[in-house]
C-alpha positions as CSV (number, residue, x, y, z in Angstrom):
1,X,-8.1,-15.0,-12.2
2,X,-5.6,-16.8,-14.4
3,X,-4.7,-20.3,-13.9
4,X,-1.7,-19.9,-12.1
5,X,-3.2,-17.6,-9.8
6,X,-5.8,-20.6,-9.4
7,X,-3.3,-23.4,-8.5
8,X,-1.9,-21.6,-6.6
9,X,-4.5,-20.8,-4.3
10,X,-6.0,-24.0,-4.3
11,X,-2.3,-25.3,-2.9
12,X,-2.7,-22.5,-0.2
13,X,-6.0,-23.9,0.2
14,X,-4.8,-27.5,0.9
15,X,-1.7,-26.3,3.0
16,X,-4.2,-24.9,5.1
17,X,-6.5,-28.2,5.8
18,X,-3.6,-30.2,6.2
19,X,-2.4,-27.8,8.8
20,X,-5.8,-27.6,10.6
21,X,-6.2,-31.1,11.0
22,X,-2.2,-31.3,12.4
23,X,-3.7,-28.1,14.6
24,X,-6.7,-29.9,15.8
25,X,-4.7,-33.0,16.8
26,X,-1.6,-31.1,18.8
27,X,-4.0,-28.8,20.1
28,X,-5.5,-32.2,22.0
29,X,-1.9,-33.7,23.0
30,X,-0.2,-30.5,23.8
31,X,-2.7,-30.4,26.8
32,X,-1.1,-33.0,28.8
33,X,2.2,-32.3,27.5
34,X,4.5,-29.3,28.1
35,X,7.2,-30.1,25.9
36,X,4.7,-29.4,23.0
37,X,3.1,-26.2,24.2
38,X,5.6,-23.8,21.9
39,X,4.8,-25.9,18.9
40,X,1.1,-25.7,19.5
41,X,1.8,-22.0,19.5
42,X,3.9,-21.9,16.6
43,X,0.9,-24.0,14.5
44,X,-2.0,-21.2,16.4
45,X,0.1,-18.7,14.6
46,X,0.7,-20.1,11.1
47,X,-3.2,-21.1,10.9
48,X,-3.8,-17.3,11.4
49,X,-1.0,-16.4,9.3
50,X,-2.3,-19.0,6.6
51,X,-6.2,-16.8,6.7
52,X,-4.4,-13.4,5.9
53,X,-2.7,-15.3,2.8
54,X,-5.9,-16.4,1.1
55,X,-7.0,-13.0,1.4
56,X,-3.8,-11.5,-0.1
57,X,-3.5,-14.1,-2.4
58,X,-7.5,-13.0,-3.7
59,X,-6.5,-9.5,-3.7
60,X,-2.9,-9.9,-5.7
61,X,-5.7,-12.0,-8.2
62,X,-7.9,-8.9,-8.4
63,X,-5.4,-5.9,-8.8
64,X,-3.1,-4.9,-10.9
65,X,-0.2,-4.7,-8.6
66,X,0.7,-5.0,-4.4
67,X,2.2,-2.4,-2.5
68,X,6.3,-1.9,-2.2
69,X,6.7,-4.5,0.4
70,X,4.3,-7.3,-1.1
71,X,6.2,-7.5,-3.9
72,X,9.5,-6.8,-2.3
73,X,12.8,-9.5,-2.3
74,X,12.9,-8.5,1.7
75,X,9.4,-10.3,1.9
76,X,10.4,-13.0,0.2
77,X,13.6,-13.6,2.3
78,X,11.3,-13.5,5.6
79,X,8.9,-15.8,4.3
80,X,11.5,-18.2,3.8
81,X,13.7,-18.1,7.4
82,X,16.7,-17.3,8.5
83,X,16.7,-14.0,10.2
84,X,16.9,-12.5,13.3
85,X,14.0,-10.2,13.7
86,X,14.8,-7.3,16.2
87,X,12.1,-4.5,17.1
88,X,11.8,-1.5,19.5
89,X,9.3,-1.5,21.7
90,X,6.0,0.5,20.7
91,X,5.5,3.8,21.9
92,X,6.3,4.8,25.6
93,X,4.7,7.6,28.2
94,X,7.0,10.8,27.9
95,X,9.6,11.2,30.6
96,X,12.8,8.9,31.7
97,X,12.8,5.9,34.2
98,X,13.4,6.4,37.6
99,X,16.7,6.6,38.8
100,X,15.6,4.6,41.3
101,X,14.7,2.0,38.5
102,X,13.3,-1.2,39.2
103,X,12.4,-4.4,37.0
104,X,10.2,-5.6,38.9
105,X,8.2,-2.5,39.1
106,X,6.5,-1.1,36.4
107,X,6.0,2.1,38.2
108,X,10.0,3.3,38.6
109,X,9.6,2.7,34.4
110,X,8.6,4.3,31.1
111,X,5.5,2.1,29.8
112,X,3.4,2.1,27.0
113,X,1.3,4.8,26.0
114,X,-2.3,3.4,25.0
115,X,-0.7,4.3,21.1
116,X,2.3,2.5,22.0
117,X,0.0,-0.7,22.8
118,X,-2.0,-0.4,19.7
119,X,1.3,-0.6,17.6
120,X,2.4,-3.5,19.6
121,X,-1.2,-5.1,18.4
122,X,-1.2,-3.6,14.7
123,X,2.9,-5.1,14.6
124,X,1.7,-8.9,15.4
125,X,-1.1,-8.8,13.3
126,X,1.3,-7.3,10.5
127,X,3.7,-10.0,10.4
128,X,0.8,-12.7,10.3
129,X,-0.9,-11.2,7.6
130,X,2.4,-11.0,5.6
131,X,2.7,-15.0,6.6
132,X,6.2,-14.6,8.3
133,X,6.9,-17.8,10.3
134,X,7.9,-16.9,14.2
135,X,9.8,-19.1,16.2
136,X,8.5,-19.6,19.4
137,X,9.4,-17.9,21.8
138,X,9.5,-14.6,21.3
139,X,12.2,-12.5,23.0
140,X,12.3,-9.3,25.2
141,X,14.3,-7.4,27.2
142,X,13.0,-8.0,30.9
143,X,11.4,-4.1,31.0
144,X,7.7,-3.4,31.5
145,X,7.5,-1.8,27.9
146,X,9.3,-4.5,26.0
147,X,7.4,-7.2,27.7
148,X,4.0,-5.7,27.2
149,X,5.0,-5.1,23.2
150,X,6.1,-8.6,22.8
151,X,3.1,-9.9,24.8
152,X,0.2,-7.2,22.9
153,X,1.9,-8.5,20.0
154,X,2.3,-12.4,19.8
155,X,0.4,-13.4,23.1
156,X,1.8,-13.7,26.9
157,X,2.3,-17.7,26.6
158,X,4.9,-16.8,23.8
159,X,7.2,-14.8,25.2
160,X,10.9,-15.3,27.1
161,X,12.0,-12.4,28.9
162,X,15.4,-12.4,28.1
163,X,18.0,-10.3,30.6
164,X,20.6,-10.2,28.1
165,X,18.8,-7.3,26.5
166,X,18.5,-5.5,29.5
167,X,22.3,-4.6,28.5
168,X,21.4,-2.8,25.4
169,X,19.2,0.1,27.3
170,X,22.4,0.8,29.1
171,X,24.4,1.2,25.8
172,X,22.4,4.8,26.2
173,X,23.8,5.9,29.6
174,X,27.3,7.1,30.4
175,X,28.5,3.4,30.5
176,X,32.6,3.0,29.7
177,X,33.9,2.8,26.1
178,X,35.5,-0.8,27.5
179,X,31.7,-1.4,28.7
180,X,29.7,-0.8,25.6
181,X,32.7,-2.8,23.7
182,X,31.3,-5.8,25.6
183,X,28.4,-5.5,25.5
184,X,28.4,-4.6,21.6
185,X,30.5,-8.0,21.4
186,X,27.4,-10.2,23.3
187,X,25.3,-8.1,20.9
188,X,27.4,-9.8,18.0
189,X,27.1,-13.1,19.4
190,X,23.2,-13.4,20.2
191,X,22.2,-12.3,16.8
192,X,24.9,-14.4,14.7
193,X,23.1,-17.7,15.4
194,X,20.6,-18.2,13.3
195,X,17.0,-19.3,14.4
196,X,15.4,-23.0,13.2
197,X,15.0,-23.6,9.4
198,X,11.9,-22.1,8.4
199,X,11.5,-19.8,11.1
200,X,12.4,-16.2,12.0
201,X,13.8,-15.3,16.3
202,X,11.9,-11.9,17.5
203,X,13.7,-9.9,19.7
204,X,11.7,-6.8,21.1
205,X,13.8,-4.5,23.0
206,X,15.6,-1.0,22.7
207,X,17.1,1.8,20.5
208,X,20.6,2.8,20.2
209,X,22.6,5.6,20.6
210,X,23.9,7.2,17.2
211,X,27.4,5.4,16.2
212,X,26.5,2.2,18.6
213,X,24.7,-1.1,17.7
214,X,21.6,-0.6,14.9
215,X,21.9,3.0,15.8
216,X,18.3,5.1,17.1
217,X,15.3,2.8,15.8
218,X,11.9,4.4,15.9
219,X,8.8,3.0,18.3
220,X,8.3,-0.3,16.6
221,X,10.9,-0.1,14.0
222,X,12.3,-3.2,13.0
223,X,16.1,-4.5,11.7
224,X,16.5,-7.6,9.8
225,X,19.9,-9.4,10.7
226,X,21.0,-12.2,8.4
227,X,22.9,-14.4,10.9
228,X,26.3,-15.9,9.7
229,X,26.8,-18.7,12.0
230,X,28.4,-19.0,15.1
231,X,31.8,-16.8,15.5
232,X,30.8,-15.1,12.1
233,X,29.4,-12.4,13.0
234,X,25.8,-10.7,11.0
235,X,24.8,-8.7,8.2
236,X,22.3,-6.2,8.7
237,X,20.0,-6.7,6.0
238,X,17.2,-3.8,5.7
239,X,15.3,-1.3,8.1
240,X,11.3,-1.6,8.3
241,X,9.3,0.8,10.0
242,X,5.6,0.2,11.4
243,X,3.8,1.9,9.0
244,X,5.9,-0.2,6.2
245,X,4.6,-3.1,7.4
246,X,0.8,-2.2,7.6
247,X,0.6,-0.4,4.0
């Protein structure tokens, strides 16, 4: 191990103690105070997400070279903040919803096959081991399948179910050209504002039809949107599928 890679595990090292003691301590206020529940949360996660880094940081010490996406300027970008994070659910039971579709009711709905969960697990416990900071809390559309994704994946307590991307399932039925126009133009302005510094916004909810939106995204494939600020639109920055993020 050379002495760079040293120091700079040894500063991973104290970022972590630091952050356990601030851990410990809004672990004990957060209790008796809502307003701090999400940043407890959003601690929870980076003290896991810190673990998978020593690890990483031992192993990119010890081999020759990382994988594509360890060493990739993507990675680097996350890790920083700034983006809009949006994923479709994991994988869902074979058939369509009901036509006598209900929210409400999990039954009238597609829902996740027990591979479909695991991916919703294997996706969370991806993007912590890659140390990509979350703001909490996560987004989904308000179905059965993109709830139970978020929630597999990042923990009930952290997720906003989010009706606004309800409207993108119904980009895929025989909705008006003046209809999907809308709803394309709410697409454009939920994902031009960009998240807290630091921090990336997770939105889990649907594919797209071919020519609309992102376009069709596989079970758990993910889009990276740089936001451009309010009125200024996004820039898709790169596709990342599931098994991307595990190699």
């Amino acid at each position: 191990m050379t002495n760079r890679q040293n120091q700079s595990l040894n500063h991973l090292v104290l970022d972590h103690l630091a952050k356990v003691d601030h851990y410990k301590r809004l672990k004990m206020v957060s209790a008796n105070n809502p307003a701090l529940f999400h940043q407890y949360a959003e601690q929870q996660y980076l003290n896991q997400a810190l673990a998978h880094r020593f690890e990483a940081s031992i192993a990119e010490a010890m081999l020759p070279k990382w994988d594509k996406l360890q060493t990739s300027p993507l990675l680097t970008l996350l890790r920083n903040g700034g983006y809009n994070i949006y994923a479709r659910h994991g994988e869902a039971t074979i058939g369509e919803d009901q036509v006598n579709l209900n929210i409400q009711d999990c039954s009238t709905q597609r829902n996740l096959s027990e591979e479909g969960k695991r991916q919703a697990m294997a996706y969370g416990e991806a993007l912590r081991s890659l140390y990509i900071p979350i703001h909490y809390p996560v987004l989904a559309s308000p179905f059965c399948r993109t709830r139970e994704t978020a929630e597999l994946a990042f923990g009930k307590e952290n997720v906003q179910v989010d009706p606004f991307w309800l409207e993108t399932y119904y980009l895929s039925s025989n909705s008006s050209i003046a209809e999907q126009q809308r709803i394309l133009n709410n697409l454009k302005s939920a994902l031009e504002i960009p998240p807290p510094a630091g921090s990336n916004k997770v939105i889990i909810a649907h594919s797209f039809p071919t020519g609309l939106g992102f376009g069709p995204i596989p079970y758990m494939g993910t889009v990276i949107v740089k936001p451009r600020g309010v009125g200024l639109g996004f820039e898709i920055i790169g596709h990342v599928s599931l098994n991307e993020l595990l190699v």
